[in-house]
N, C-alpha and C positions, 0 to 999 in steps of 0.2 A: 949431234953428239952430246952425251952429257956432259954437263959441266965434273971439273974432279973439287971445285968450290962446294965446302959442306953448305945446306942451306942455316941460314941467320935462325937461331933460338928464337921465338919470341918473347918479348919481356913479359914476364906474369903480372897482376899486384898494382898498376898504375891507376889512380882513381882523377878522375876529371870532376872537378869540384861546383862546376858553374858553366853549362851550357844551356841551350835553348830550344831543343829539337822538335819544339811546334812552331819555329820559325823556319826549319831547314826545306828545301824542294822532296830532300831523299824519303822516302818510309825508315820513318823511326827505327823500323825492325831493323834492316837491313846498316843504317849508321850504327847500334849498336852491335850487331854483328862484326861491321868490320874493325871497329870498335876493340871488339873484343881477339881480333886477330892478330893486333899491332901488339894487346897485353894491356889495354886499357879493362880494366874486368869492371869496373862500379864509378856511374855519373851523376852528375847531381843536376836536377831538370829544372832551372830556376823561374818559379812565375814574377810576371811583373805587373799584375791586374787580376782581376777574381777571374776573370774570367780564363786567361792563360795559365793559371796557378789551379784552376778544375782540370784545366788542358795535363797539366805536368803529373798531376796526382792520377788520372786517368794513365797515361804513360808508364806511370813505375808498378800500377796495379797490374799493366797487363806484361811489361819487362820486367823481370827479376834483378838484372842489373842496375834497372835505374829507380833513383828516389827522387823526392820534389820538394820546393819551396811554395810558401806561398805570401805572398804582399803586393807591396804597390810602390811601381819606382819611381822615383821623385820627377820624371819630364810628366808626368798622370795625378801628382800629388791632388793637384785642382778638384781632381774627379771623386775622389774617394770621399763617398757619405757614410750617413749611419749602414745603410744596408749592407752597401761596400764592406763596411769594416767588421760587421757582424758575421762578413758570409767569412772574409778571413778567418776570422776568431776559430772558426767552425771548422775549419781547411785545417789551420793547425794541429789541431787532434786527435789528424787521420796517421794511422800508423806511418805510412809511408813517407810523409810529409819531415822534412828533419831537419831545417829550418825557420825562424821569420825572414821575410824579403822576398825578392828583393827588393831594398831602400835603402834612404839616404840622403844626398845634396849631390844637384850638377848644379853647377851656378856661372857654369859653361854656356850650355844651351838656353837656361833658364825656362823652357817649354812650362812651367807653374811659376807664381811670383815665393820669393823666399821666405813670407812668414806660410804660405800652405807647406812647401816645405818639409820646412823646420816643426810644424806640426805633428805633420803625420809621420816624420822621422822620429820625432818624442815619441808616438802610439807605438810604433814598432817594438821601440827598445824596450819600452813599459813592456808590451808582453811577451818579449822575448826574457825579460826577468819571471814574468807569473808563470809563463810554460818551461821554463829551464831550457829553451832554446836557443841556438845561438842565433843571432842574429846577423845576416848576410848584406854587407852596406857599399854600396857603390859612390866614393866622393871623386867630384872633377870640379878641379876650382875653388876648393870650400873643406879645405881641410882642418884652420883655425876654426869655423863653426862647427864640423864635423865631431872634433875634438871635444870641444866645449858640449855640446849635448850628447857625446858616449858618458862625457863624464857627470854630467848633471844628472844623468838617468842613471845613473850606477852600473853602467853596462857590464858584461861579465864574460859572456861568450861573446866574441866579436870577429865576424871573420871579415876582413877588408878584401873585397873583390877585387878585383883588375888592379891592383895596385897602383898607382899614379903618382906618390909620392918620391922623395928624395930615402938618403940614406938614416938622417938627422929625424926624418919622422917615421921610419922603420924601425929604428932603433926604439923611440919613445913609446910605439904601439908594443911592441914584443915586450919591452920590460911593464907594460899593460897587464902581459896574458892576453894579448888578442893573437891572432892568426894573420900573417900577410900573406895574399895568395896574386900570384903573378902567372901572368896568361902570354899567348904567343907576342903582343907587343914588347917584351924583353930581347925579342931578336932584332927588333929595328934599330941600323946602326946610330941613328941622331939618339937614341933612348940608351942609353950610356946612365944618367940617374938609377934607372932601374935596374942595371947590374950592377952598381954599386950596394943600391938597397938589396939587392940579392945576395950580395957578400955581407952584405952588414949585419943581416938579419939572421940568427939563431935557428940553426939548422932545423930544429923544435916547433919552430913559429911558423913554417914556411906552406903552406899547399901550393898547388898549381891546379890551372883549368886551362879552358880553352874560348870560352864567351861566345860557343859555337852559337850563329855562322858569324860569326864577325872576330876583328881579328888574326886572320887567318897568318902562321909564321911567316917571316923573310921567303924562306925558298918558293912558298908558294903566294905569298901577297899579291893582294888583287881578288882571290878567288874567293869564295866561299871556304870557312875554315869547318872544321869536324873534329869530333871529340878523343879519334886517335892520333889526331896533331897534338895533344899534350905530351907524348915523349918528348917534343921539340922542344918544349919549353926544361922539362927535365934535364934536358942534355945542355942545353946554356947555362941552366943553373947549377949542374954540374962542372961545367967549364970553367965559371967565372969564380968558382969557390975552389977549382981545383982538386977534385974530387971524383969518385965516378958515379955511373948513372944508377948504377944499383944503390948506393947509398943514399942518392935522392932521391930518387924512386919507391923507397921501401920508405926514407923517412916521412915523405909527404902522402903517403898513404896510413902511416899507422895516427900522424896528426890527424888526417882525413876523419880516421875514426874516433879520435879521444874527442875532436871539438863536435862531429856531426855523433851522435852516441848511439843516434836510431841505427848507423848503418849499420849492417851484417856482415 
């Protein structure tokens, strides 16, 4: 018998600012598809190596929805040579491409020692100033150096990934002009910080992702996460500001577009 429940709208306009879909099991096609059913319509493919950042730019060439980064994340810092950093240079150029990163400082896992680093997190920012690109920064652990080298490099467009920070350094990056962007670990009940910094932060300032597959929200942690789990994060960030989902929704999409300027 049919149901007499109308079926759910789905939301238009949601953009996922930071996944990984050449690390997923699914075909790309098919995650952006459903993707695109939840109302997630535009992702951002983040490389973390020359080599995965071909991966991502090869992606948005053959999806329309999705665009790419390209760099080298700082647990890989070690790795990056001249050639490395040449073939980036190159990567950034390509229409598709709409960030530098990802990089940055984990000073968590420390997988590189802290002066490769802090090096090749200089290189980034440097040419995220010569390309007018924003720059995509992952800090864990290492937010006072993080800090100190946005600001030494003069950085300008700054999108802070996975957010990790408190309310206190939310606040001090948004009256930056940078972008704080919060991914499904805002639903985990011990991360109470990061709804604060969600309330604190300038509705303006805000994006969200999904840091697909990793990550994945409360209801479904544990599993493998996907790029139409970004409502989830919409909708606590709408909860925790008091507000609704369409206002989040639409704000951190039209942010999506003034910091990423390639996008369409």
């Amino acid at each position: 018998m049919a149901s007499s429940q109308p079926e759910p709208t789905p939301q238009e306009g949601a953009v996922d600012t930071h996944c990984h879909l050449f690390l997923m099991k699914e075909d790309p096609g098919r995650v952006v598809a459903t993707a695109g059913r939840a109302g997630v319509g535009t992702l951002v493919c983040a490389g973390i190596d020359p080599q995965t950042s071909r991966r991502s730019i090869e992606l948005a060439e053959s999806l329309p929805e999705v665009f790419a980064t390209a760099g080298m994340h700082p647990h890989t810092a070690s790795e990056l040579d001249a050639e490395a950093w040449k073939a980036i240079g190159e990567m950034v150029a390509t229409p598709r491409v709409v960030a530098v990163g990802e990089c940055g400082l984990d000073f968590y896992r420390m997988r590189s020692p802290k002066e490769d680093q802090e090096r090749v997190f200089g290189l980034h920012i440097s040419l995220s100033r010569e390309t007018g690109l924003p720059v995509v920064v992952h800090v864990r652990d290492a937010w006072p150096a993080a800090l100190r080298l946005l600001g030494e490099g003069s950085a300008e467009r700054v999108v802070l990934h996975c957010f990790s920070g408190d309310a206190s350094i939310a606040r001090e990056c948004s009256a930056r002009g940078w972008f704080v962007s919060f991914a499904g670990n805002l639903t985990y009940p011990k991360n109470r910080h990061l709804r604060e910094a969600a309330a604190a932060t300038p509705l303006d300032r805000i994006l969200v992702e999904t840091d697909s597959p990793f990550l994945a929200p409360q209801p479904i942690r544990g599993r493998d996460n996907s790029p139409s789990n970004v409502v989830e994060v919409i909708r606590e960030i709408a909860s925790v500001r008091a507000t609704s989902f369409e206002a989040v929704r639409d704000a951190t999409s039209a942010n999506a577009r003034t910091v990423f300027h390639r996008l369409r």
